[in-house]
C-alpha positions as CSV (number, residue, x, y, z in Angstrom):
1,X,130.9,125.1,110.0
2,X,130.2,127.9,112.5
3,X,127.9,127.4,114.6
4,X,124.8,130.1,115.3
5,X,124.2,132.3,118.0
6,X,121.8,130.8,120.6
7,X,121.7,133.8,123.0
8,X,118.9,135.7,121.8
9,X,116.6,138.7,123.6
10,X,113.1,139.1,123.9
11,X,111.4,142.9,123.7
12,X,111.6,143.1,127.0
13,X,115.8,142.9,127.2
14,X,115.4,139.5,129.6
15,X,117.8,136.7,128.4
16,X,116.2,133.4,127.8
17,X,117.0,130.1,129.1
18,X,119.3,128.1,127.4
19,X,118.9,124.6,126.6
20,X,122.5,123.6,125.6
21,X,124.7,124.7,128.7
22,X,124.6,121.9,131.4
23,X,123.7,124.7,133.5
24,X,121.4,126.9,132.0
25,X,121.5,130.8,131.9
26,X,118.9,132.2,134.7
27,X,116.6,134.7,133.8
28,X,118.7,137.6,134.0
29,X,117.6,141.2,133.3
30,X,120.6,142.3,130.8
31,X,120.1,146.0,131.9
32,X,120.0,145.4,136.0
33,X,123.1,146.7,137.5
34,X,124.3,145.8,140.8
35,X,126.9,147.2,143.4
36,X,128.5,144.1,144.3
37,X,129.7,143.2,141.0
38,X,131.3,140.1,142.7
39,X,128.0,139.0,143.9
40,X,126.8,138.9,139.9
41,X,129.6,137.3,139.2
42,X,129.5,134.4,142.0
43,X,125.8,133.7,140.9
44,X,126.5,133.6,137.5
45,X,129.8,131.4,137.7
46,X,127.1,128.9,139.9
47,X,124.2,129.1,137.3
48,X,125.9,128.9,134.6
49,X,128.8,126.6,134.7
50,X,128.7,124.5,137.8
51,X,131.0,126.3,140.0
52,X,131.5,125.0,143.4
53,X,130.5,129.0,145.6
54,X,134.7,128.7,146.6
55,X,135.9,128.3,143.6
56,X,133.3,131.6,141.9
57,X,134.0,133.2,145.0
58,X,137.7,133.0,144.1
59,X,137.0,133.8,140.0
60,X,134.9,136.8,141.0
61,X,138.0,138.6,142.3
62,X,139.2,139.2,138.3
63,X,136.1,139.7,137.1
64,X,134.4,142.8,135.9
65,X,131.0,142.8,135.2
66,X,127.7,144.0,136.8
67,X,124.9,142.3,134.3
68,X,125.5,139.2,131.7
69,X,126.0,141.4,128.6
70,X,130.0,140.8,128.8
71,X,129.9,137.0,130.0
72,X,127.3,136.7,127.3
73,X,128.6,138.0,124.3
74,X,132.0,135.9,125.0
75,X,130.2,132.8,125.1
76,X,128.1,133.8,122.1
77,X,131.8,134.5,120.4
78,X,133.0,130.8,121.5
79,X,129.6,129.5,120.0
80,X,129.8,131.5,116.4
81,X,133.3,129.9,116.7
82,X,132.2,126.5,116.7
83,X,132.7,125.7,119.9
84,X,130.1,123.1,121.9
85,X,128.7,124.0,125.2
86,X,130.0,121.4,126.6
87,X,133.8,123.0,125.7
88,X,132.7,126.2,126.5
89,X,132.1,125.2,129.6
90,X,135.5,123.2,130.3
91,X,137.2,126.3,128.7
92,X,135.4,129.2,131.6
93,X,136.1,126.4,134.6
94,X,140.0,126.5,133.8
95,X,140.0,130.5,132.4
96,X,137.1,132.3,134.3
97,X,138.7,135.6,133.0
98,X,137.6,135.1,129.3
99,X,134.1,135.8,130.6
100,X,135.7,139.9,130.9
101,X,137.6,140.6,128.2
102,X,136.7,141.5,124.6
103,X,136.9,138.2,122.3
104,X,137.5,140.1,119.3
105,X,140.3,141.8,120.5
106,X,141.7,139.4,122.8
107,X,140.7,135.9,121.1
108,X,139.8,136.4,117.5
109,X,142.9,137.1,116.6
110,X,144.8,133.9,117.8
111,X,142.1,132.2,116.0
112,X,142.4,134.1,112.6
113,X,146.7,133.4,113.1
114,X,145.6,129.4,112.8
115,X,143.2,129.7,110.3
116,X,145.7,131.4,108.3
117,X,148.2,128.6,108.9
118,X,145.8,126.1,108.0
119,X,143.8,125.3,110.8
120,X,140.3,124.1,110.8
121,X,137.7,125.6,113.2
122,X,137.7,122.3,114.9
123,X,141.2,122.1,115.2
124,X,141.1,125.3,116.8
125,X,138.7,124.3,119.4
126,X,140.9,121.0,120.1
127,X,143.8,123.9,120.5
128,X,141.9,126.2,122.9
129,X,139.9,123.2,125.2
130,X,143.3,121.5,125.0
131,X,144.8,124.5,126.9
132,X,142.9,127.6,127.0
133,X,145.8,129.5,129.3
134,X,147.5,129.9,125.8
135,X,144.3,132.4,124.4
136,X,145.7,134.9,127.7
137,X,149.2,134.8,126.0
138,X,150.1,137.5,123.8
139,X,150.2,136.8,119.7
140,X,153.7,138.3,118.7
141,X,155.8,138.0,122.3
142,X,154.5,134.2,123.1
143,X,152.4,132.4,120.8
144,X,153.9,133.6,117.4
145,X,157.6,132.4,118.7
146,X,156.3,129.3,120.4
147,X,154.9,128.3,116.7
148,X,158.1,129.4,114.7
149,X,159.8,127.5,116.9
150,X,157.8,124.2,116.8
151,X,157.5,125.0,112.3
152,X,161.5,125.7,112.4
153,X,162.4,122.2,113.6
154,X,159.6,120.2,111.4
155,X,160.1,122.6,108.5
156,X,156.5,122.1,107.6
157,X,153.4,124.3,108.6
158,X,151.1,120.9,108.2
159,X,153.4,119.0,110.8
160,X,153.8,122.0,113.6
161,X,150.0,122.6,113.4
162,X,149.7,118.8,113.8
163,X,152.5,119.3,117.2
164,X,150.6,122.0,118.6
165,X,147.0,120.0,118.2
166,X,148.1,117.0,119.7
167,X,149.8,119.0,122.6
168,X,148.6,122.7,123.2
169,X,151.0,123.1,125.9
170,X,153.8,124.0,123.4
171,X,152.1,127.8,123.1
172,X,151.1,128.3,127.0
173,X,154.3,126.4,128.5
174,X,156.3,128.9,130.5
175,X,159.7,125.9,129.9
176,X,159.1,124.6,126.2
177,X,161.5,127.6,124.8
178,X,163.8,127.4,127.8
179,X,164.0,123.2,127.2
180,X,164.6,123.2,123.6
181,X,167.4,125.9,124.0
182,X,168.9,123.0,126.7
183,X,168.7,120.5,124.2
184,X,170.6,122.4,121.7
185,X,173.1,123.6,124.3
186,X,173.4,120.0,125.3
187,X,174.3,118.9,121.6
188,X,171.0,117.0,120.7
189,X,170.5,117.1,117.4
190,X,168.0,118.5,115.2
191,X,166.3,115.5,113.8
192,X,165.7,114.2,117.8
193,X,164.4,117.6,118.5
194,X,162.4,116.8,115.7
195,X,161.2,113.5,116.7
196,X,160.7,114.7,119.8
197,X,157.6,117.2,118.7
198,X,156.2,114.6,116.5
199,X,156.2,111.9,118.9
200,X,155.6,112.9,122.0
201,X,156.0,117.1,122.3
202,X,154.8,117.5,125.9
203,X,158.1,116.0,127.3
204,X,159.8,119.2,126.3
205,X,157.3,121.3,128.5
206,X,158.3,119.5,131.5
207,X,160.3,121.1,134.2
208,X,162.6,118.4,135.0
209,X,163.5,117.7,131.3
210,X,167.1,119.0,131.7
211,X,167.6,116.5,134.5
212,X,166.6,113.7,132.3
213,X,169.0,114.5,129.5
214,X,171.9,114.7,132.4
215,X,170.7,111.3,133.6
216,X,171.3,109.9,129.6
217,X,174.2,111.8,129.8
218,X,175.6,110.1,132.4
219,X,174.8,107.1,131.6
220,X,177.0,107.2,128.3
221,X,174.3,108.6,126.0
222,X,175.8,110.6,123.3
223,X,173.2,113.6,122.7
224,X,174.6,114.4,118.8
225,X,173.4,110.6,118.0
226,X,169.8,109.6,117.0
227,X,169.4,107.0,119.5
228,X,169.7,109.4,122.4
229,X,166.3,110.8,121.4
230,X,164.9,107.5,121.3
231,X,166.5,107.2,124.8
232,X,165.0,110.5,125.7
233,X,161.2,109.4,124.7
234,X,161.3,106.1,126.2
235,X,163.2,107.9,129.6
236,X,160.2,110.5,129.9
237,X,157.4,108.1,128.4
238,X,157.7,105.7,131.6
239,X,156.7,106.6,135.4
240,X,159.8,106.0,137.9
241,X,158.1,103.1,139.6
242,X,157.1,101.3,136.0
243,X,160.6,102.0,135.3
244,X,161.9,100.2,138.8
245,X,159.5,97.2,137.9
246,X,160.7,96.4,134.5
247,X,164.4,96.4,135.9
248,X,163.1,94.1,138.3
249,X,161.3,92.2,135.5
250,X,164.2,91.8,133.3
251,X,166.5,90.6,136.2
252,X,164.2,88.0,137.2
253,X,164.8,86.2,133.9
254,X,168.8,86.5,134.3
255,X,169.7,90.1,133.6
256,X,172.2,92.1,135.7
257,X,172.0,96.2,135.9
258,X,174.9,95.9,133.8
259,X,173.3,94.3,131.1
260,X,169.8,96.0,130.7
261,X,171.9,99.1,130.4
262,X,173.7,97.4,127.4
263,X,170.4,96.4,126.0
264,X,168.9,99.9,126.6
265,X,172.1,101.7,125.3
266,X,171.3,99.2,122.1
267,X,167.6,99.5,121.9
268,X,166.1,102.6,124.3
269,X,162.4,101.1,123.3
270,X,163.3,97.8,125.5
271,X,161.7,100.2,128.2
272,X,158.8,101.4,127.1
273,X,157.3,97.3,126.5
274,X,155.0,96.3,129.1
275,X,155.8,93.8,131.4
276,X,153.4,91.2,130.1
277,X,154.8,91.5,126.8
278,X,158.4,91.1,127.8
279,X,157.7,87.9,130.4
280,X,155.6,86.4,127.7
281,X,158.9,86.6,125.2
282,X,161.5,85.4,128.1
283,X,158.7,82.9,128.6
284,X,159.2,81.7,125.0
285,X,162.4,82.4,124.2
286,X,164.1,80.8,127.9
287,X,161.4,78.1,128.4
288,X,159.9,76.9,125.2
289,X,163.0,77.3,122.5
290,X,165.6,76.8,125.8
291,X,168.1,79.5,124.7
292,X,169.7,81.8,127.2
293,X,168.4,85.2,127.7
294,X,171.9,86.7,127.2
295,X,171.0,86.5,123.6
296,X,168.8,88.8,123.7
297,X,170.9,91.9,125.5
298,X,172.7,91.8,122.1
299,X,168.7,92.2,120.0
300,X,166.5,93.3,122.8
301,X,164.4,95.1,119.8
302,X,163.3,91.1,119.7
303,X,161.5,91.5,122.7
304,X,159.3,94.6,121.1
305,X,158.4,92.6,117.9
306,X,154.8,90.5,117.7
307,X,154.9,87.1,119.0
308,X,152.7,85.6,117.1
309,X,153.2,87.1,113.4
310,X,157.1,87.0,114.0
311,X,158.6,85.9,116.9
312,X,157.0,82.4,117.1
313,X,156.9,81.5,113.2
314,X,160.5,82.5,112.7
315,X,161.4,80.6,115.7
316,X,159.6,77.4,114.1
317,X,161.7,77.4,111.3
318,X,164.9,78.3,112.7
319,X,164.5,75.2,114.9
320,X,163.8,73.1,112.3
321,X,166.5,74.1,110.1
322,X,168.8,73.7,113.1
323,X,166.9,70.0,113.8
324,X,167.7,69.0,110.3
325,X,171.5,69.8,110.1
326,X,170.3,72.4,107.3
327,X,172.2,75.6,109.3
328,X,174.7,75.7,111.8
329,X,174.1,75.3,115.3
330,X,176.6,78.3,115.8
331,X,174.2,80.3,113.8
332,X,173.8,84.1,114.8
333,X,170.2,83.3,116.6
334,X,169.3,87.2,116.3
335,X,169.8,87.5,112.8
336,X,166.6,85.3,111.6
337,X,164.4,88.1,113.9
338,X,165.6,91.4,113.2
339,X,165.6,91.3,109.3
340,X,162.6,92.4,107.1
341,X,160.0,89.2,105.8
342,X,161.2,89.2,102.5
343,X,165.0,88.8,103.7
344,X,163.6,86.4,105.6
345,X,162.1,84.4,103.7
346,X,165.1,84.6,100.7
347,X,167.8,83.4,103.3
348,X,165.9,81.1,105.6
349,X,163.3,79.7,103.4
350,X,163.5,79.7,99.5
351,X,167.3,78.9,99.6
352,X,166.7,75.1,99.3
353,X,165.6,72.8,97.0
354,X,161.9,72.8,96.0
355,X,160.6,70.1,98.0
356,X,162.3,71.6,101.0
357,X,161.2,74.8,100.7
358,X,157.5,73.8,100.2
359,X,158.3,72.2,103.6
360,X,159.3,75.1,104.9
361,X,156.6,77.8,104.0
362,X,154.0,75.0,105.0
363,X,155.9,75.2,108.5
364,X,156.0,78.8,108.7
365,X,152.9,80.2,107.6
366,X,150.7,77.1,108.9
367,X,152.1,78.2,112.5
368,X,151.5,81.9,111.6
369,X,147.7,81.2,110.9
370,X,147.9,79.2,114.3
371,X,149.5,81.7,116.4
372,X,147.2,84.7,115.3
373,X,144.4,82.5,116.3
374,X,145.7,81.5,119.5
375,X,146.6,85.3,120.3
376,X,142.9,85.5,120.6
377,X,143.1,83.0,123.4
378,X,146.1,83.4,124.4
379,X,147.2,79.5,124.5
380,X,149.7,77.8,126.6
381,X,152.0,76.1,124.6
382,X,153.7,77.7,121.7
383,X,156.0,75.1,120.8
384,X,155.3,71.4,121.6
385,X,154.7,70.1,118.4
386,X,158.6,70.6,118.1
């Protein structure tokens, strides 16, 4: 719902306070002209919307106006539009120049190009606070391309205006085009490109994404395959020095460089887990059940699944089976933790006699209800009823 005008004039032509802007309009004499329009401009940048006197000193220089009619009427224009003050004001400290130009030529009709793809008004302000440089851009030479481009690899006008919302970027970025046309170049695929913008699109409006898909490259990645965009994500989701601290986390509990390669090559998401979550599975897996860690190069998508609702209660019943003689001790130990719950259940659990599997489920979901309880408190000992 738009919102009203609150800029209003008495008889007199003097513009009334406001009571919404965190720093409300001065009294200011709409008619008054001065010679230093830069002066006007410094005081109203201050008054208005908290500007340090540097930083509307430095604004001041690309802007044109001698009285508040022109800064006014934009952020009337913002207001009819739905936007809060609190925006508005967000959207003149990062784009000063908006205050100059003519919203209905300039703005309005970026705004009526997303309304007629679907957008809300509120989505539109999430768009423009998100990154306001994009409203500066031209409509056919940057943001009409940036959003065919984003629509042609999601083929679905619901899902790019989704991209673009979550990262406004994709229309101002002066590398998104440029990056996508490397990936292609590179061989990545369509359906990672895809990924890529539902997932996480501001990678691809980094500068330094071309070095990262040399790095995966290098490494052995295959760019045509759909793991390589996985590989991508998690590469560009984690800071260098979070990176260097979960090599350093995995090698304490017995990998080599060698290996978490393998395991990344297998499962790139091994990288993004957090470094509680993966000592508090080497914990369980090394210490509690006493199996090597090598085991887990070969399923390191283990190391990403819950603890308590999987990990632990499938781990109870594989030991028991094994205790019992009722599987093999040279059972595939991966196996019973990668397949779905009802696989699991059909080839670990209701394969045996009645009695036995009563036993069984007792076993597993007793210890389920157990661990989800003590994932609240975060207990010491998973396993020692074993």
């Amino acid at each position: 719902m738009m919102f009203k005008a609150f800029l209003c004039h008495n008889g007199l032509g003097i513009t009334r306070k406001s009571t919404l802007l965190p720093f409300p309009f001065s009294l200011t004499f709409c008619s008054t002209s001065t010679s230093d329009p830069h002066s006007f401009a410094v005081s109203y940048l201050i008054n208005n919307f908290g500007f340090s006197p540097e930083s509307a000193l430095k604004a001041s220089k690309i802007l044109r106006f001698k009285t508040s009619e022109k800064p006014d009427s934009v952020v009337s224009f913002l207001r009819n539009h739905g936007f809060p003050d609190s925006d508005i004001r967000t959207i003149i400290r990062r784009e000063p120049w908006l205050l100059s130009c003519d919203a209905n030529k300039r703005v309005l009709p970026k705004f009526q190009f997303f309304l007629s793809k679907g957008a809300s008004t509120s989505d539109i302000v999430r768009i423009v606070t998100g990154n306001p440089r994009f409203v500066k851009l031209s409509l056919e030479n940057r943001v009409l391309p940036a959003y065919n481009l984003v629509n042609k690899f999601l083929q679905s006008e619901d899902k790019a205006l989704n991209s673009i919302i979550y990262c406004p970027s994709l229309l101002a970025s002066d590398v998104f085009t440029l990056n996508v046309k490397k990936l292609v170049d590179n061989g990545v695929a369509s359906s990672n490109i895809s990924r890529i913008l539902r997932l996480t699109p501001y990678i691809l409006c980094s500068a330094t994404l071309g070095k990262t898909v040399q790095e995966l490259k290098d490494l052995g990645f295959d760019p045509s395959k759909s793991y390589f965009g996985v590989a991508l994500l998690a590469k560009r989701a984690t800071s260098k020095s979070k990176w260097d601290e979960k090599i350093d986390t995995y090698k304490r509990w017995g990998w080599s460089e060698k290996t978490i390669l393998e395991a990344f090559k297998r499962q790139p998401n091994c990288m993004t887990i957090s470094i509680d979550k993966i000592n508090r599975v080497m914990q369980f897996w090394i210490n509690e059940l006493g199996w090597d860690s090598s085991y887990l190069v070969k399923g390191p998508g283990i190391i990403s699944y819950s603890l308590e609702k999987r990990v632990i209660p499938r781990a109870l019943v594989l030991h028991y089976l094994l205790s019992k003689g009722l599987r093999s001790k040279s059972t595939n130990l991966l196996t019973p933790f990668m397949i779905s719950e009802k696989q699991f259940l059909h080839r670990f659990v209701k394969c045996f006699d009645e009695e036995e599997t009563s036993q069984i489920l007792k076993l597993y979901w007793g210890k389920m209800n157990v661990e989800n309880k003590r994932a609240q408190g975060r207990g010491e000992s998973h396993f020692h009823n074993i």
